[in-house]
Backbone as a chain_set.jsonl record, in Angstrom:
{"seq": "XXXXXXXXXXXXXXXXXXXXXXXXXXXXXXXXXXXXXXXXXXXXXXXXXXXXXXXXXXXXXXXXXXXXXXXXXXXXXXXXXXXXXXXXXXXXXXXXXXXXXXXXXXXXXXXXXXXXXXXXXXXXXXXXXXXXXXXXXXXXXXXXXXXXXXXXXXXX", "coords": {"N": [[-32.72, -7.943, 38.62], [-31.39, -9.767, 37.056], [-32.285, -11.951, 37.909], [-35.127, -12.28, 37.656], [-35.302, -12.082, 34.876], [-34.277, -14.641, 34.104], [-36.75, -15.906, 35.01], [-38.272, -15.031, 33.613], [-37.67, -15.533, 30.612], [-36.924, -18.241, 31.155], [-38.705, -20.629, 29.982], [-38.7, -19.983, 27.37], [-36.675, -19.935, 25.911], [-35.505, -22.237, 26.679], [-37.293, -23.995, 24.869], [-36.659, -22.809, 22.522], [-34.135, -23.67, 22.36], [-34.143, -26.347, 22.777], [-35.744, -27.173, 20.423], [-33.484, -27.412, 18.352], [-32.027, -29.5, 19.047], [-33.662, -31.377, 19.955], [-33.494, -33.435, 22.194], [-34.525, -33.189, 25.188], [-32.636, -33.286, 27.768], [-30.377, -31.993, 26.967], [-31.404, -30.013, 26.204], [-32.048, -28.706, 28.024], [-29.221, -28.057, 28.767], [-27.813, -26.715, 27.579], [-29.433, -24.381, 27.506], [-29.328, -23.822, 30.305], [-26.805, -23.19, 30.11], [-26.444, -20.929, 28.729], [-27.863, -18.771, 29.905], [-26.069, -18.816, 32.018], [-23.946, -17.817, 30.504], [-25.207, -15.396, 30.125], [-25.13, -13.932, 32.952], [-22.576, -14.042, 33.144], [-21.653, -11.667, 31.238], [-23.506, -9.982, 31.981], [-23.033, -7.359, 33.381], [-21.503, -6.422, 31.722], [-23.65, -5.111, 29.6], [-25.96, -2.987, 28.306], [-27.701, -0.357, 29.452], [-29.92, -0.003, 27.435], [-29.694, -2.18, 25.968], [-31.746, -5.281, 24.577], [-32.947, -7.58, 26.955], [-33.949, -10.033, 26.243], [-33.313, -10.597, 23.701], [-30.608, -10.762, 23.4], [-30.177, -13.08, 25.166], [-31.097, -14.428, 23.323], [-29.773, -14.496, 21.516], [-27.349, -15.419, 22.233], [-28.552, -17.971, 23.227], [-28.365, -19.091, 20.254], [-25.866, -19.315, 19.697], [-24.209, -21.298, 21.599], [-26.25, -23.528, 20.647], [-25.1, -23.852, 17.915], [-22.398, -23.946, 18.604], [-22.773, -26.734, 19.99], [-23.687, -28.227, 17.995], [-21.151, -28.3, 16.722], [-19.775, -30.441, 17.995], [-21.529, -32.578, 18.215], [-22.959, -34.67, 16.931], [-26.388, -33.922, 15.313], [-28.753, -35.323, 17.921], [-31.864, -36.463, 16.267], [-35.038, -36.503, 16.302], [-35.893, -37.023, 19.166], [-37.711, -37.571, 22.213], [-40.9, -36.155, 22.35], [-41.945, -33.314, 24.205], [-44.736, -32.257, 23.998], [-47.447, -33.058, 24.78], [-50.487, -35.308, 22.792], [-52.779, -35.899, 20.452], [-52.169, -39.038, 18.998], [-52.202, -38.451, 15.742], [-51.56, -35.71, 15.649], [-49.246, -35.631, 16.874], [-47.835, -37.5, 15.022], [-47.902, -35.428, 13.131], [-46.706, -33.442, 13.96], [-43.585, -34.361, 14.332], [-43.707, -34.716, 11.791], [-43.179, -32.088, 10.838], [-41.216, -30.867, 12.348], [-38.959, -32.416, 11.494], [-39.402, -31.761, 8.282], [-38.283, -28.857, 8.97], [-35.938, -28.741, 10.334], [-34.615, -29.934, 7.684], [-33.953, -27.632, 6.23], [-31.692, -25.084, 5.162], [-29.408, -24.072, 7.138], [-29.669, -20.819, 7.803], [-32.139, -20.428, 6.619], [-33.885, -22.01, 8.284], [-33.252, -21.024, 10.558], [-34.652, -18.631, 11.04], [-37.408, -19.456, 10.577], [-37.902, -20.514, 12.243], [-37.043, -19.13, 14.553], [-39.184, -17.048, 13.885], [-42.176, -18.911, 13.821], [-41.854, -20.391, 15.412], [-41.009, -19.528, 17.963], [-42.281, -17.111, 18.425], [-41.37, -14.402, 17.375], [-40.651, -11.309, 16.779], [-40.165, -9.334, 13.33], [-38.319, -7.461, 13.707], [-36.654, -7.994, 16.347], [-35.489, -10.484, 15.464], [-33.925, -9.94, 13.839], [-32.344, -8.483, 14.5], [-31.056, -10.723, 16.645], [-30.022, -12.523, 15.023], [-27.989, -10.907, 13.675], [-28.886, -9.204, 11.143], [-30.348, -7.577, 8.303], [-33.951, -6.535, 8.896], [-35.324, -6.78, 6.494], [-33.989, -8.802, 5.277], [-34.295, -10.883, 7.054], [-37.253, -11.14, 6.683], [-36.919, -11.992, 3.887], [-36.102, -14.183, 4.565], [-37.477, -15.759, 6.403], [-39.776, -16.15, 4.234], [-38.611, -17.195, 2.575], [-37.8, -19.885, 3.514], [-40.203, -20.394, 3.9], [-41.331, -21.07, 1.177], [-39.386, -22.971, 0.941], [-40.168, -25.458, 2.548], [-43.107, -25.713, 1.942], [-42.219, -26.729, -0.947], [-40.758, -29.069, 0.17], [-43.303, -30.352, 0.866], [-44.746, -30.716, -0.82], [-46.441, -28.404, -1.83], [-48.951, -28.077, -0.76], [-50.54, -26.061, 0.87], [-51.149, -23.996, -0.347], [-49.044, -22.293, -1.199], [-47.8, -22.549, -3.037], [-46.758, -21.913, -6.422], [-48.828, -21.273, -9.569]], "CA": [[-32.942, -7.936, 37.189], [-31.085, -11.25, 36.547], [-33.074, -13.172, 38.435], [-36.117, -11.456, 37.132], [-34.85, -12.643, 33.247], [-34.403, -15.567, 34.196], [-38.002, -16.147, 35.453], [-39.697, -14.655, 32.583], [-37.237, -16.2, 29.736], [-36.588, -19.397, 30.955], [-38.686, -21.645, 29.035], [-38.971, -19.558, 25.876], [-35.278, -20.424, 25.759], [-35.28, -23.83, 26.503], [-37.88, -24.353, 24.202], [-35.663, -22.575, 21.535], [-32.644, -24.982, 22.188], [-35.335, -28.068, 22.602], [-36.058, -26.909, 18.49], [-32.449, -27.368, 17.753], [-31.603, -30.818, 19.198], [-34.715, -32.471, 20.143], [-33.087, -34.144, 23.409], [-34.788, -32.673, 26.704], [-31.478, -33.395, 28.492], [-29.288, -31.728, 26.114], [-31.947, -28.612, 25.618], [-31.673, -27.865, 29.153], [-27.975, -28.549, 29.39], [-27.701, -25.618, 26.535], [-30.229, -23.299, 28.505], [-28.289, -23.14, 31.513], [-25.351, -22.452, 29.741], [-26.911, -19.396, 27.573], [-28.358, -17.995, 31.4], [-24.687, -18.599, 32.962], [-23.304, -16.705, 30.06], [-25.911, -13.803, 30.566], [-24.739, -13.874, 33.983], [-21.415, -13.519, 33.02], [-22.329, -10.41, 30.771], [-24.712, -8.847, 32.433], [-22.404, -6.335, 33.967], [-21.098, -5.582, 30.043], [-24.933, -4.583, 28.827], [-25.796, -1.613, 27.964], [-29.099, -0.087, 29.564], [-30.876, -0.163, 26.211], [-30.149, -3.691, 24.912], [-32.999, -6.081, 24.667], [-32.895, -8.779, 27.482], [-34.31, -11.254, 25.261], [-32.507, -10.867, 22.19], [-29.405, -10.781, 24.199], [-30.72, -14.386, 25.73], [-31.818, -15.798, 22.208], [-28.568, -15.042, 20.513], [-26.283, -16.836, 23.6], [-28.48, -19.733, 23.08], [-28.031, -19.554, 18.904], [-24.293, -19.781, 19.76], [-24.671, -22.259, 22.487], [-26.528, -24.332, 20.017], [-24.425, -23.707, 17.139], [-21.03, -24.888, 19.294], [-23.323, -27.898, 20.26], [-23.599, -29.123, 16.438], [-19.397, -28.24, 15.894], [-19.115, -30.764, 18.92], [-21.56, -33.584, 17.931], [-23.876, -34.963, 15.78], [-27.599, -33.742, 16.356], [-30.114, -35.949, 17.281], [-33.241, -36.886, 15.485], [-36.492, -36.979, 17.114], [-36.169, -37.561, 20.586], [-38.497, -37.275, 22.906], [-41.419, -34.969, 22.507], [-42.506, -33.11, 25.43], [-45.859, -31.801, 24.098], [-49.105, -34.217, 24.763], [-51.663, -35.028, 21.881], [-53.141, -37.242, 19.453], [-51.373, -39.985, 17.803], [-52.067, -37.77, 14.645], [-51.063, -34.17, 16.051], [-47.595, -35.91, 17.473], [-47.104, -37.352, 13.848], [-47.821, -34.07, 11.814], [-45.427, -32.488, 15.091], [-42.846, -35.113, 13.964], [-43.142, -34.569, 10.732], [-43.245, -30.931, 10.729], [-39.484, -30.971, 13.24], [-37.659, -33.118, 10.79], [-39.178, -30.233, 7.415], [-37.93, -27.102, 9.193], [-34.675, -29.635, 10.424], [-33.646, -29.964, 7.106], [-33.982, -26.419, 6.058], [-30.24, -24.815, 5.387], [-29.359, -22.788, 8.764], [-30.031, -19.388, 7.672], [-33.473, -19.99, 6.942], [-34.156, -22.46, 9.437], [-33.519, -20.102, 12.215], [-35.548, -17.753, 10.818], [-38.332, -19.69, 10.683], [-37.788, -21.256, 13.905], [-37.651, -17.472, 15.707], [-40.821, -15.873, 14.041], [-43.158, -19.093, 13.961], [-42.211, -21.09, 16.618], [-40.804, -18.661, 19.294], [-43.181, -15.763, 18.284], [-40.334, -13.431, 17.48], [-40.574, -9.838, 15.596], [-38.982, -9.365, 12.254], [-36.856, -6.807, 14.042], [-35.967, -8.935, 17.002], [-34.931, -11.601, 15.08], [-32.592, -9.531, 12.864], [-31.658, -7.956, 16.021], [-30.775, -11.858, 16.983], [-29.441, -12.329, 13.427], [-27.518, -9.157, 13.397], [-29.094, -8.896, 9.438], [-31.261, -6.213, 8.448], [-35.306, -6.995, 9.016], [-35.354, -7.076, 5.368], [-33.527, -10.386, 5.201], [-35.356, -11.928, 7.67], [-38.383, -11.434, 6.172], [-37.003, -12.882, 2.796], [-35.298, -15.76, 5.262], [-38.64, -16.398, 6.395], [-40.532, -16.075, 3.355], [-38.169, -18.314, 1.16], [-37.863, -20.735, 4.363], [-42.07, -21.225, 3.945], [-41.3, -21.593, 0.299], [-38.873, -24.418, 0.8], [-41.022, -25.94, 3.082], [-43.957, -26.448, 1.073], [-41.975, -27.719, -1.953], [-40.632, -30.222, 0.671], [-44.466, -30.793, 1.493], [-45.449, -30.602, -2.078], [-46.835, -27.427, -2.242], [-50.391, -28.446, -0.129], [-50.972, -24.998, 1.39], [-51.481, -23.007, -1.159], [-48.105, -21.393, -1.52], [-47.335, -22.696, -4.474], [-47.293, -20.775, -7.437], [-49.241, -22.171, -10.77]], "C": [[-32.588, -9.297, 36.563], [-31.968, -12.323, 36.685], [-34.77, -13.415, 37.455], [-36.287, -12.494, 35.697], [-34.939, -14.014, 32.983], [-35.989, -17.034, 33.967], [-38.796, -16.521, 34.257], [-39.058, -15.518, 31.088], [-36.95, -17.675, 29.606], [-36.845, -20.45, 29.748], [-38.852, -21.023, 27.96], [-37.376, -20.04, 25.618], [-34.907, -21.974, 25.863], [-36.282, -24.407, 25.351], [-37.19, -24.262, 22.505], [-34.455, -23.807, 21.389], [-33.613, -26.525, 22.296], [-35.556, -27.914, 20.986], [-35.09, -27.749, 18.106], [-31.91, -28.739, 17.747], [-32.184, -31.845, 19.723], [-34.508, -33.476, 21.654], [-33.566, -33.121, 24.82], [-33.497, -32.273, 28.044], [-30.565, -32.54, 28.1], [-30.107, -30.331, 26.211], [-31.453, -27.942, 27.196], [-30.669, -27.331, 29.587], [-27.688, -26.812, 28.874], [-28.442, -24.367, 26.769], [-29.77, -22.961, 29.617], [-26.79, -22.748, 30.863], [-25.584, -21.285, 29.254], [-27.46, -18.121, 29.199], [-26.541, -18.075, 32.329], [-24.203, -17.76, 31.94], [-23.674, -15.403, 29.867], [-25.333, -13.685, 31.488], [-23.729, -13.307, 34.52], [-21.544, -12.424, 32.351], [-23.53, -10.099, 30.747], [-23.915, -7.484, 32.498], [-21.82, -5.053, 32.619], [-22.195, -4.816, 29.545], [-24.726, -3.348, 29.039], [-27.333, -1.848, 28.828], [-30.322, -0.672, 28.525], [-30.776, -1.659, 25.474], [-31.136, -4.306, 25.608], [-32.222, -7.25, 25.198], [-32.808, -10.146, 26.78], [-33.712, -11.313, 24.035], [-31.279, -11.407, 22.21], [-29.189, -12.69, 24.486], [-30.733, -15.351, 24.311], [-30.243, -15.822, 21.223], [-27.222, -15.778, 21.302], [-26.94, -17.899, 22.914], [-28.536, -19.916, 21.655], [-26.926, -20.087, 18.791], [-24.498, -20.551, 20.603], [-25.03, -23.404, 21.625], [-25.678, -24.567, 18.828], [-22.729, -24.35, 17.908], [-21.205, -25.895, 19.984], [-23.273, -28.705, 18.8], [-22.069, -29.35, 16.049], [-19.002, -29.5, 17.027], [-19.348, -31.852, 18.799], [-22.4, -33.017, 17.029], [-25.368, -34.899, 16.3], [-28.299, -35.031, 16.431], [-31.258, -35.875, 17.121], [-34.428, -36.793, 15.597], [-36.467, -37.527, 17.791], [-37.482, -37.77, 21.001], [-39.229, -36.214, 22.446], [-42.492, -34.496, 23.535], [-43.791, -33.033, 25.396], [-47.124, -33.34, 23.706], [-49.999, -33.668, 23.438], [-51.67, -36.14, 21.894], [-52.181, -37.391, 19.144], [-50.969, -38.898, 16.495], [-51.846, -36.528, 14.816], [-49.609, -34.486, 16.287], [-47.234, -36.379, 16.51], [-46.885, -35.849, 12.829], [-46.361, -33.124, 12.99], [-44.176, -33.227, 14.623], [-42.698, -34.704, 11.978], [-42.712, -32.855, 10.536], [-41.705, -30.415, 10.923], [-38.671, -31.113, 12.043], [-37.847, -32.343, 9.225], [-38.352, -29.138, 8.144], [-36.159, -27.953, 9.612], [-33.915, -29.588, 9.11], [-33.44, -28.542, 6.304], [-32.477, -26.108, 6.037], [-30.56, -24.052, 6.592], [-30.229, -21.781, 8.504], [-31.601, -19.103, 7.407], [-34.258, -20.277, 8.398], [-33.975, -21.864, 11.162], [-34.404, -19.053, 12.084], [-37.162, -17.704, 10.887], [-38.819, -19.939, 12.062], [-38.479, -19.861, 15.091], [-39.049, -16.812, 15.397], [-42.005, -17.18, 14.176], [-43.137, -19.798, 15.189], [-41.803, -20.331, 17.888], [-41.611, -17.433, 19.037], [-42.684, -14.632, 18.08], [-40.849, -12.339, 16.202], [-39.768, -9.999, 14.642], [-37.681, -8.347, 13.107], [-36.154, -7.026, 15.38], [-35.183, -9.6, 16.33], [-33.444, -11.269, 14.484], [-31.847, -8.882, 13.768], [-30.605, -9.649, 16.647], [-29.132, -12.544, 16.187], [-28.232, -11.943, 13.112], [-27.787, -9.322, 11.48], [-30.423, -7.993, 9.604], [-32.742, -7.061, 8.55], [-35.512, -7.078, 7.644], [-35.322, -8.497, 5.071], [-33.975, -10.975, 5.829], [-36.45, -11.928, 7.253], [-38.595, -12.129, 4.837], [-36.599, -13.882, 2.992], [-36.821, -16.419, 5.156], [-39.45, -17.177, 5.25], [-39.836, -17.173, 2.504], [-37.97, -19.734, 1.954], [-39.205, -21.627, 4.127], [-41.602, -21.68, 2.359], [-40.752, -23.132, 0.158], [-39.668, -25.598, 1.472], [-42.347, -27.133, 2.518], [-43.506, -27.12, -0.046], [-41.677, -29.0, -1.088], [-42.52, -30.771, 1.017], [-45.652, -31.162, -0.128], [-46.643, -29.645, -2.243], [-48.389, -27.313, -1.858], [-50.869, -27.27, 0.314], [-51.179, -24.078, 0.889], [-50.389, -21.506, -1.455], [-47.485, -21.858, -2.76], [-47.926, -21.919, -5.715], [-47.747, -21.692, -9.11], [-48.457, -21.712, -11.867]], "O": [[-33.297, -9.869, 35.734], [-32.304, -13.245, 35.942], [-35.261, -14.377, 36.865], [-37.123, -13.381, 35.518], [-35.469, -14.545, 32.007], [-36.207, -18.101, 33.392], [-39.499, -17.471, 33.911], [-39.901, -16.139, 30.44], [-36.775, -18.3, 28.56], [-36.06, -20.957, 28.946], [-39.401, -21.836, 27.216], [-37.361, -20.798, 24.648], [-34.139, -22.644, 25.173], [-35.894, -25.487, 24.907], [-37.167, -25.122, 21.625], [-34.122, -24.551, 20.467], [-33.413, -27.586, 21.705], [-35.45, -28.995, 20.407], [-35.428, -28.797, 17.557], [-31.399, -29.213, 16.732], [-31.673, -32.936, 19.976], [-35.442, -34.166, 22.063], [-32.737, -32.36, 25.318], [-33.472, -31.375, 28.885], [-29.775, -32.233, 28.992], [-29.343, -29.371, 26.313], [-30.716, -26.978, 27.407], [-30.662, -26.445, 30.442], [-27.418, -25.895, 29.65], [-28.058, -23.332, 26.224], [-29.786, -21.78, 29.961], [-25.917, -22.025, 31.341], [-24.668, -20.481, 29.432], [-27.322, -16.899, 29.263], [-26.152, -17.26, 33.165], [-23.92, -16.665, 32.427], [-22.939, -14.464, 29.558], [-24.382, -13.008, 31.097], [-23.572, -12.59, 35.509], [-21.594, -11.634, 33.294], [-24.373, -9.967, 29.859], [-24.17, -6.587, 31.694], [-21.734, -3.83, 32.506], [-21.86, -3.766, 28.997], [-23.844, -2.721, 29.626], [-27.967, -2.898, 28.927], [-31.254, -1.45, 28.731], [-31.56, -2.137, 24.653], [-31.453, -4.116, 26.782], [-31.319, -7.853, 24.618], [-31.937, -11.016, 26.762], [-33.742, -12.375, 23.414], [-30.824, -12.238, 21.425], [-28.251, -13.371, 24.07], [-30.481, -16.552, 24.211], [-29.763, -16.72, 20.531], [-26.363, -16.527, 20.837], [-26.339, -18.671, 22.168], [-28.805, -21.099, 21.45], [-26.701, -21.067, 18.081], [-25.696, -20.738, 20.393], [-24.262, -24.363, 21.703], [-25.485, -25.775, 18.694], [-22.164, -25.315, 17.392], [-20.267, -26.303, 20.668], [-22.757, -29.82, 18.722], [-21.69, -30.254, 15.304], [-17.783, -29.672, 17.047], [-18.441, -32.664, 18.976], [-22.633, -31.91, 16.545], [-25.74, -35.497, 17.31], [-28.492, -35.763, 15.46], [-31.872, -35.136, 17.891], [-34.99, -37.154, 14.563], [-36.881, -38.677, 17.648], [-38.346, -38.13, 20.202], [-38.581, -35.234, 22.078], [-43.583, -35.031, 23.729], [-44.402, -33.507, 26.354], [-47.389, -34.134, 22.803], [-50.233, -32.523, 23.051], [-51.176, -37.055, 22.553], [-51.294, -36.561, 18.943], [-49.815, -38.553, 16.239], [-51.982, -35.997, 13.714], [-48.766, -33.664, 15.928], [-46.054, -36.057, 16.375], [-45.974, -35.459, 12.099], [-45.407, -32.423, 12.652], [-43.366, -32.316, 14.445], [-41.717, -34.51, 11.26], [-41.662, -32.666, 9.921], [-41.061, -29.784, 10.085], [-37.892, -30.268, 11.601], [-36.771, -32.152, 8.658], [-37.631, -28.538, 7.346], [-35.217, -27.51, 8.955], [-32.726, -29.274, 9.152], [-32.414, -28.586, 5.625], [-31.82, -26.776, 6.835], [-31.626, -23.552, 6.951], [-31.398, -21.788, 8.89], [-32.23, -18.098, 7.737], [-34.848, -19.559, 9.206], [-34.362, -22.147, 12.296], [-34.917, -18.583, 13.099], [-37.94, -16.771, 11.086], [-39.821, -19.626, 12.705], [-39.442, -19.647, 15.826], [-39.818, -16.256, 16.181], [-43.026, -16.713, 14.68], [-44.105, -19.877, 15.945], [-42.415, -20.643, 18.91], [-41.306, -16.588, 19.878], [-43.328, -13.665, 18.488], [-41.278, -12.58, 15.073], [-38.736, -10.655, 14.784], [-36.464, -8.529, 13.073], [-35.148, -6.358, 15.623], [-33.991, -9.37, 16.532], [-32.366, -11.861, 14.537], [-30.623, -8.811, 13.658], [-29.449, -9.476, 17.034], [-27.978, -12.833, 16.506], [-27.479, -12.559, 12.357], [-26.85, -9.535, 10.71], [-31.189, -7.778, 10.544], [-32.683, -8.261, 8.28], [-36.372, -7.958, 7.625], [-36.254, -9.223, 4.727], [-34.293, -12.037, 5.294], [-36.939, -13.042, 7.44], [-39.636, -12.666, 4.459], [-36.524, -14.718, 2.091], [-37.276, -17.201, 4.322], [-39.73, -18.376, 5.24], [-40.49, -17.955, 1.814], [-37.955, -20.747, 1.255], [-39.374, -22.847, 4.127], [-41.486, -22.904, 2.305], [-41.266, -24.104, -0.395], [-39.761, -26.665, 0.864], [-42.552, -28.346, 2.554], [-44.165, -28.109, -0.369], [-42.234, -30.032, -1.462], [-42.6, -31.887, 1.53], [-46.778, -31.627, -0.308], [-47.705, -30.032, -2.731], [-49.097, -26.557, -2.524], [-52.086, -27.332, 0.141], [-51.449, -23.093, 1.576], [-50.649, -20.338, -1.744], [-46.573, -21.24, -3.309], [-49.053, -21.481, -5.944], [-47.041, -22.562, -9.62], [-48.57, -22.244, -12.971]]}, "num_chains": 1, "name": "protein.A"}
């Protein structure tokens, strides 16, 4: 079963901690630590908890006692190939949802860029699916004011 978890979660998890601190070196470093501390509570689970939720909130803490330790950085490296102009709007896009306060910014992070359920996330969270959906929702708001309101979420 561990191994198994491993397999199937890996990179959705490293990709999660690659969000958080942009360093390839550092995402991975923070992905094996969130899989050694499954490892270490596995044996604690319950039947019924969700593998993956289990997985995504290690590496929130993981990442979260990575920021109390240093200072993040910036726009490293980015793994994904494109255009010039797809790897700036990807650049710019990082450093909007980056400055986001936490609480949304993870919110956004889990449902658009990891593909996460409202009731995963709040499962992740521990806050009701309610609040994540007004995390989200006021997350896109801030967003576009940082973007000046181009997408048609702005209100006249």
């Amino acid at each position: 079963m561990v191994e198994r978890a491993i397999r199937k979660y890996y990179d959705e998890i490293f990709r999660y901690c690659y969000h958080h601190v942009e360093s390839r070196a550092v995402a991975e470093d923070l992905c094996q630590d969130t899989f050694l501390s499954f490892i270490e509570r596995y044996g604690q689970c319950r039947i019924g908890d969700k593998v993956r939720n289990l997985l995504y909130t290690i590496a929130k803490n993981k990442c979260r006692d990575y920021y109390k330790k240093h200072t993040p950085l910036i726009m490293g490296e980015i793994p994904e190939q494109g255009t010039g102009e797809c790897m700036e709007e990807a650049v710019i896009v990082r450093q909007m949802v980056l400055g986001l306060p936490e609480e949304y910014r993870e919110a956004v992070v889990l449902r658009y860029f990891q593909n996460l359920r409202y009731t995963d996330i709040a499962a992740i969270l521990d806050v009701s699916p309610s609040l994540v959906k007004y995390r989200v929702k006021r997350g896109l708001e801030l967003l576009s004011a940082m973007e000046g309101g181009g997408h048609g979420t702005r209100k006249h």
